[in-house]
C-alpha positions in Angstrom: 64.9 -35.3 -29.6 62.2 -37.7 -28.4 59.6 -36.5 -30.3 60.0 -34.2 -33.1 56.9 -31.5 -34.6 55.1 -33.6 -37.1 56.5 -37.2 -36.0 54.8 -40.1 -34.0 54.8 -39.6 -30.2 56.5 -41.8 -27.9 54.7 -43.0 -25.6 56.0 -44.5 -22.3 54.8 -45.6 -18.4 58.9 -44.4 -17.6 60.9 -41.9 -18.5 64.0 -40.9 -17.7 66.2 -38.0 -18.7 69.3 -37.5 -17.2 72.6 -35.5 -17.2 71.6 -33.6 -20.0 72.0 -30.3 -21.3 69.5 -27.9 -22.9 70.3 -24.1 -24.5 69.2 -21.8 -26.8 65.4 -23.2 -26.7 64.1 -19.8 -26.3 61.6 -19.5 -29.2 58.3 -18.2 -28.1 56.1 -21.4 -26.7 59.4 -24.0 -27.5 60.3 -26.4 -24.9 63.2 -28.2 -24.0 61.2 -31.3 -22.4 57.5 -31.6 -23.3 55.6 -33.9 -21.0 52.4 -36.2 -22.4 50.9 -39.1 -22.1 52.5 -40.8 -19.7 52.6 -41.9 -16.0 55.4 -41.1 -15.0 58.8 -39.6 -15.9 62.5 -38.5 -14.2 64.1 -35.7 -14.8 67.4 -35.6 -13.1 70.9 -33.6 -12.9 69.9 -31.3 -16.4 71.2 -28.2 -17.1 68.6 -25.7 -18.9 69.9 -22.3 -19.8 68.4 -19.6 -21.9 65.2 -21.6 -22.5 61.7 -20.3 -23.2 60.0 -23.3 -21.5 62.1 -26.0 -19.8 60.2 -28.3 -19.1 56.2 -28.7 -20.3 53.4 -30.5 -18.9 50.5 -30.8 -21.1 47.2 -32.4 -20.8 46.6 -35.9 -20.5 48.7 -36.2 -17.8 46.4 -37.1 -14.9 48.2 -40.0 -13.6 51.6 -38.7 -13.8 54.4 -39.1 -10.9 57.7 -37.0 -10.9 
């Protein structure tokens, strides 16, 4: 995990997540990839199955490129 409930964000101008896979997120509101804070991120050649949310783009996100 990048960030964990109750630990410090990470914060970052450039992500990148790649050849990864994601499964059994599928707990009401969970996501496999939450998006915040930053400008811009990749998200390349991932797998997601049986996941609630796969990927999550919350606020503070006004700038951000994909």
């Amino acid at each position: 995990m990048i960030n964990g409930y109750g630990k410090d964000e990470l914060e970052n101008s450039q992500i990148v997540i790649e050849n990864c896979e994601f499964e059994g997120i599928n707990k009401k509101g969970a996501c496999a990839i939450r998006v915040q804070k930053t400008d811009g991120i990749t998200i390349q050649n991932c797998l997601f199955t049986d996941c609630y949310i796969g990927v999550g783009f919350w606020r503070r996100n006004a700038n951000i490129k994909i």
